[in-house]
C-alpha positions as CSV (number, residue, x, y, z in Angstrom):
1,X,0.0,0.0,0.0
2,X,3.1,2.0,0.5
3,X,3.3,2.9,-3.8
4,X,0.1,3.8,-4.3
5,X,0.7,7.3,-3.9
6,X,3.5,7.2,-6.5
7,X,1.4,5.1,-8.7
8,X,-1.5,7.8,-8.7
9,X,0.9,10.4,-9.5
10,X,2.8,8.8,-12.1
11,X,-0.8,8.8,-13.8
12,X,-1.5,12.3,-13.3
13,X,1.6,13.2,-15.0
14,X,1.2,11.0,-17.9
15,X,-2.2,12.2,-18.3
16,X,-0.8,16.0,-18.1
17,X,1.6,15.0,-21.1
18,X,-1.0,13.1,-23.4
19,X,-2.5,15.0,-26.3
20,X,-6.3,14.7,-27.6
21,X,-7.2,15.0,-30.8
22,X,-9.6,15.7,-32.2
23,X,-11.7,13.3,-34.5
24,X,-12.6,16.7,-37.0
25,X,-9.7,18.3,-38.0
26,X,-9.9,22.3,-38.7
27,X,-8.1,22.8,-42.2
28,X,-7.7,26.4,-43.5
29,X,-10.1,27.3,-46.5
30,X,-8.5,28.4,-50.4
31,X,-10.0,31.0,-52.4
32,X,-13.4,30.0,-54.0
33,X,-14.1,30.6,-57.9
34,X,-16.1,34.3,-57.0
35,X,-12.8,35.2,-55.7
36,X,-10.6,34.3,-58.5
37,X,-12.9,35.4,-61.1
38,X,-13.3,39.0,-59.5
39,X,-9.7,39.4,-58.7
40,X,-9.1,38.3,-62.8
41,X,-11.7,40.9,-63.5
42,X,-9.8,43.7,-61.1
43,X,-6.6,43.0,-62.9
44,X,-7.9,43.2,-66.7
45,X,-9.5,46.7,-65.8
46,X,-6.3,47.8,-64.8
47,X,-4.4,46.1,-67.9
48,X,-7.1,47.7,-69.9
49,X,-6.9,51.4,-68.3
50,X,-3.0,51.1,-68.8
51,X,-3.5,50.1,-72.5
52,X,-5.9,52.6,-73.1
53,X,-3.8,55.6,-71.3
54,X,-0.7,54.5,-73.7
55,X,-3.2,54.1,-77.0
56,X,-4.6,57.8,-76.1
57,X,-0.9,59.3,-75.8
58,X,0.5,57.4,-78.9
59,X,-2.7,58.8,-81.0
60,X,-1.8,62.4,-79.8
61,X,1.9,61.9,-80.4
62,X,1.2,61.1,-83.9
63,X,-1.7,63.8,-84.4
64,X,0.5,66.5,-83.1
65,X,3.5,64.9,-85.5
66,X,0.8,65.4,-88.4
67,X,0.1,68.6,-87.2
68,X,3.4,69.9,-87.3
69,X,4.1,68.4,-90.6
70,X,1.2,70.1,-92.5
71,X,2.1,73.7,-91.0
72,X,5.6,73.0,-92.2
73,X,4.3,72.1,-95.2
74,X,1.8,74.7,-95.7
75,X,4.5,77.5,-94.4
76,X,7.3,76.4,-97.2
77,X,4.4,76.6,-100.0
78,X,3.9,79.8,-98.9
79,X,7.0,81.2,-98.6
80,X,8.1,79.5,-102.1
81,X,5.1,81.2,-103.5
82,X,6.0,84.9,-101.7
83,X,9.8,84.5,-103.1
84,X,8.8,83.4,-106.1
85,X,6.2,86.6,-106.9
86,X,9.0,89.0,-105.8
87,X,11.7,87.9,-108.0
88,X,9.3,88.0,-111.2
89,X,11.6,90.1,-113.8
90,X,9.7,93.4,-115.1
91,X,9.6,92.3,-118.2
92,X,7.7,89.2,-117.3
93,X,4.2,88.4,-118.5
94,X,1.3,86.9,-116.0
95,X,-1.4,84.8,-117.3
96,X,-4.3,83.7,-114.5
97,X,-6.9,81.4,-115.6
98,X,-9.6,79.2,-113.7
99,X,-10.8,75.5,-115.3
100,X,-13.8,73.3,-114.4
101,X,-12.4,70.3,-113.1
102,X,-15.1,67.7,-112.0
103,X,-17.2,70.7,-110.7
104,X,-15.0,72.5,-109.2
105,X,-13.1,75.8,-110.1
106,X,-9.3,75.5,-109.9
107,X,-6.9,78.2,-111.1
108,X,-3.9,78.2,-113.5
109,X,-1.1,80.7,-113.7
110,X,1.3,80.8,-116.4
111,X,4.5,83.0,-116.3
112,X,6.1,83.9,-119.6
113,X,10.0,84.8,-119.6
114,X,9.9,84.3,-115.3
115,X,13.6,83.9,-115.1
116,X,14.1,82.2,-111.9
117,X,10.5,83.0,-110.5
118,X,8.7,79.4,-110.3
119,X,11.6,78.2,-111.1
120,X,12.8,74.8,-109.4
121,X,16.3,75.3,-110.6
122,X,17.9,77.6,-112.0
123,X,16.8,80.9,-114.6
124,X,14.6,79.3,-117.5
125,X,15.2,80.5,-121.5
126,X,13.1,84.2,-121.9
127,X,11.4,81.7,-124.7
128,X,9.9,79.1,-121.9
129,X,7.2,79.3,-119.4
130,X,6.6,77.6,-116.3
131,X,2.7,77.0,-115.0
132,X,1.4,76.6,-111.4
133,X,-1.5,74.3,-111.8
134,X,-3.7,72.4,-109.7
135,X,-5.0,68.9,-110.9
136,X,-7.8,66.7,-109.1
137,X,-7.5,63.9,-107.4
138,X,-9.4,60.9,-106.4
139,X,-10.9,61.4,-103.7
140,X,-11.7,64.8,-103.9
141,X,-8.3,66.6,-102.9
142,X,-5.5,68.9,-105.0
143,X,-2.8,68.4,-105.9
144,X,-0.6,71.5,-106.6
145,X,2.5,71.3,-108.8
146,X,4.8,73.3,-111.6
147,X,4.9,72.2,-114.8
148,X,7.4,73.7,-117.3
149,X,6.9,73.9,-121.4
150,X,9.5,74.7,-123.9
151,X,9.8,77.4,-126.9
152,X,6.9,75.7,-129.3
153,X,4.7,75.2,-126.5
154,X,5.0,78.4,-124.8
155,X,4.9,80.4,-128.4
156,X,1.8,78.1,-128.7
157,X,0.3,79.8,-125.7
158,X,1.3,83.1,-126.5
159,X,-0.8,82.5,-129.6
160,X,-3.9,81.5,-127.6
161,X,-4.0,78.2,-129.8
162,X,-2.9,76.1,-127.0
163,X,-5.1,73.5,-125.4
164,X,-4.9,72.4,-121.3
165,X,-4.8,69.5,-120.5
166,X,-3.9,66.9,-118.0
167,X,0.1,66.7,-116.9
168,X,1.0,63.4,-118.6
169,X,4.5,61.6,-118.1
170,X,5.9,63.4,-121.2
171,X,5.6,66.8,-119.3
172,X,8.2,67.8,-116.8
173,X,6.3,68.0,-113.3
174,X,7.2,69.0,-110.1
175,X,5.0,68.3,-107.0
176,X,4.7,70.9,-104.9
177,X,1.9,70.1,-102.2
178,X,-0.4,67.4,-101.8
179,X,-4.1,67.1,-100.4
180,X,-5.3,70.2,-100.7
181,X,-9.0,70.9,-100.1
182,X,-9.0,74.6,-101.3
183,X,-6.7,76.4,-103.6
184,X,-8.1,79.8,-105.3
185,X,-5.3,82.6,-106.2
186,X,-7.0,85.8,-107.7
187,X,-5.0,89.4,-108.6
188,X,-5.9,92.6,-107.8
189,X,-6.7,95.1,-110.4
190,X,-5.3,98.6,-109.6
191,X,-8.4,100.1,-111.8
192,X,-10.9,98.4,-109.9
193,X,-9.5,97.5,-106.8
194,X,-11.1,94.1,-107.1
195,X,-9.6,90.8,-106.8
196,X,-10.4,88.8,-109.9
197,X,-10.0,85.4,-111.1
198,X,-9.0,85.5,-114.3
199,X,-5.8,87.6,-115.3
200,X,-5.3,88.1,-119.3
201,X,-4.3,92.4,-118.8
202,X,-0.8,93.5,-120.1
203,X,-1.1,95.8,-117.0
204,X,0.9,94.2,-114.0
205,X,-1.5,93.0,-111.1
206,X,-0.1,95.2,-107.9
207,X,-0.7,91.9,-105.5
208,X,-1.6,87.9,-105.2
209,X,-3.8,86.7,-103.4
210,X,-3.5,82.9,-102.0
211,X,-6.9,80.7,-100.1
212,X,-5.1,77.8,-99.0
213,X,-6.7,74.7,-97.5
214,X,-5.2,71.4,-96.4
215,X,-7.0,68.3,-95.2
216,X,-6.6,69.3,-91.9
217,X,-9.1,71.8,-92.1
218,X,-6.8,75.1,-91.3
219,X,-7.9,78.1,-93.4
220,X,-5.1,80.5,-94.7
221,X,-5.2,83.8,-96.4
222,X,-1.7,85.0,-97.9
223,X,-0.9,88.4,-99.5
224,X,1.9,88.5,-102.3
225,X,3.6,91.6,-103.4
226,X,4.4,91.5,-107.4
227,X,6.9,94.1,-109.0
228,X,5.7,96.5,-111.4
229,X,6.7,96.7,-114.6
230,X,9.3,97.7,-116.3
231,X,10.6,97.9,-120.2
232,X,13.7,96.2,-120.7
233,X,15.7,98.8,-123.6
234,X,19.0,97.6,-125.4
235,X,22.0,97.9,-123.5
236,X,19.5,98.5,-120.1
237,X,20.0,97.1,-117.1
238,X,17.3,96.5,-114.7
239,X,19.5,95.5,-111.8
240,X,18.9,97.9,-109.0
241,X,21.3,100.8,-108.7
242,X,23.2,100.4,-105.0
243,X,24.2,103.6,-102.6
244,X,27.7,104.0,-100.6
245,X,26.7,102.2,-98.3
246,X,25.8,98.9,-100.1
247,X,21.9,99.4,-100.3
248,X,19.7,99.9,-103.1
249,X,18.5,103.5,-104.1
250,X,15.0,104.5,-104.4
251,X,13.6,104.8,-108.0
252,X,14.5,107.8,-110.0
253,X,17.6,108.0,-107.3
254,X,20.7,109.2,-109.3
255,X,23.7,107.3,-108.0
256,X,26.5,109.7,-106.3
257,X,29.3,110.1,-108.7
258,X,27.2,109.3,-112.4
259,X,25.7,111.9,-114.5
260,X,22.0,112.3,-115.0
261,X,19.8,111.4,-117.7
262,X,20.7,113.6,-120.1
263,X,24.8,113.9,-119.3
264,X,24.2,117.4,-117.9
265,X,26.1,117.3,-114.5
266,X,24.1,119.5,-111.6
267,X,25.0,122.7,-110.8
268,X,26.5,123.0,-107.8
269,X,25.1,125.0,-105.0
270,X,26.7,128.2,-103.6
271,X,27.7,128.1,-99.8
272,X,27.5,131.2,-99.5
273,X,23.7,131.5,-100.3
274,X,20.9,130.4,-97.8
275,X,19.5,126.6,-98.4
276,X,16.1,129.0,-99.5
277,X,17.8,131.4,-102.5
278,X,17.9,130.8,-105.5
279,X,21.2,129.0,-106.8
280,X,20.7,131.0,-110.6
281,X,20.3,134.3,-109.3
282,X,23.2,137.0,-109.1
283,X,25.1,137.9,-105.7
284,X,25.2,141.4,-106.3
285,X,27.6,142.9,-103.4
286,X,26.1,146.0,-101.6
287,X,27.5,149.6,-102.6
288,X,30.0,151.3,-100.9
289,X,28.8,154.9,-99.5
């Protein structure tokens, strides 16, 4: 009876130690299928708000590239057209004429003995002529270009016997500007002072007048100065007379050092008369008393 008390206790102890379980075991749950499919759904949104952000800035990129290149484009038509009109000789002759092309009303200008005006190279025969024409499309747009004829063609022309047509592959062409949706140039008559279409006057036009539109829709209105005219005489020359220092003179300006028309040489003015006398009249001196 004397290890019964160790026996008991051995028990408790053993029993302290021993671990249960349980006949259910508690095992931690996955995501379901609502779960995966929402979280799918989350992540395309995103995907598709990412893809969209990037499409949006590509498409400006590129509309703001187009942009750029039809300004450029419409400013270097421009300003060939503005260089060209001011360095038409005086001597030059301007024809404007508009055709009926599918409907519409697109002009023609011709420039007899241009020298280097309209030209894409260098100064052109006096017996040759270059035209600025517009010819349709498909599609409905313009297309603006130069188109350069030789002595028979232009003496043709001069002759009025000359028909238009289309630029075919025989023709030398030069393509200026494409997809235009509005070209109109008109002159403006110094009798009048109305703009006018059609151009057949030996008197010089005193300005051009360009409405420009591309396909993008931007509207331009362009004023051109054109030289007056002036008679080319044997043995003349037209280039502008140049001062000391370097610049050219005003019209009618007699360079200093060259006689005037005429080879009678100015009479030079008396110092001792005031800038108002009379530079013919006699400097009588008083009398002595």
């Amino acid at each position: 009876m004397t290890n019964a008390p160790s026996t008991a206790s051995a028990v408790t102890e053993h029993s302290s130690l021993t671990i249960r379980h349980s006949p259910f075991r508690r095992v931690r749950p996955g995501f379901t299928l609502l779960e995966i499919i929402i979280a799918l759904s989350v992540f395309l949104i995103i995907i598709a708000g990412v893809f969209a952000i990037a499409k949006g800035a590509m498409e400006l990129s590129e509309d703001l590239t187009t942009s750029q290149e039809r300004a450029m484009t419409r400013q270097n038509f421009i300003e060939f057209l503005r260089s060209s009109f001011r360095r038409i000789p005086g001597d030059a002759e301007l024809l404007l004429a508009v055709e009926n092309q599918r409907g519409s009303y697109v002009p023609t200008l011709t420039v007899f003995n241009g020298g280097d005006a309209f030209s894409p190279g260098p100064s052109l025969p006096p017996d040759t002529s270059v035209e600025l024409f517009a010819q349709d499309m498909p599609g409905g747009a313009l297309r603006i270009g130069l188109r350069l004829f030789d002595s028979q063609q232009t003496n043709t022309m001069r002759l009025g016997t000359y028909k238009r047509r289309a630029p075919s592959k025989d023709d030398v062409v030069l393509p200026l500007i494409a997809n235009v949706q509005r070209f109109e140039v008109r002159f403006l008559d110094s009798v009048s002072g109305k703009w006018e279409n059609n151009w057949k006057s030996p008197v010089r036009p005193l300005f051009a007048e360009l409405l420009l539109t591309l396909d993008d829709g931007v509207q331009s209105r362009n004023v051109f100065w054109i030289p007056p005219i002036t008679k080319r005489l044997p043995g003349q020359n037209l280039a502008p007379q140049l001062g000391p220092d370097g610049q050219p003179l005003p019209p009618g300006t007699v360079p200093p050092g060259t006689l005037p028309p005429g080879g009678t040489p100015p009479i030079p003015g008396n110092p001792n008369l005031s800038p108002n006398a009379n530079p013919n009249a006699i400097n009588v001196p008083p009398l002595s008393r």
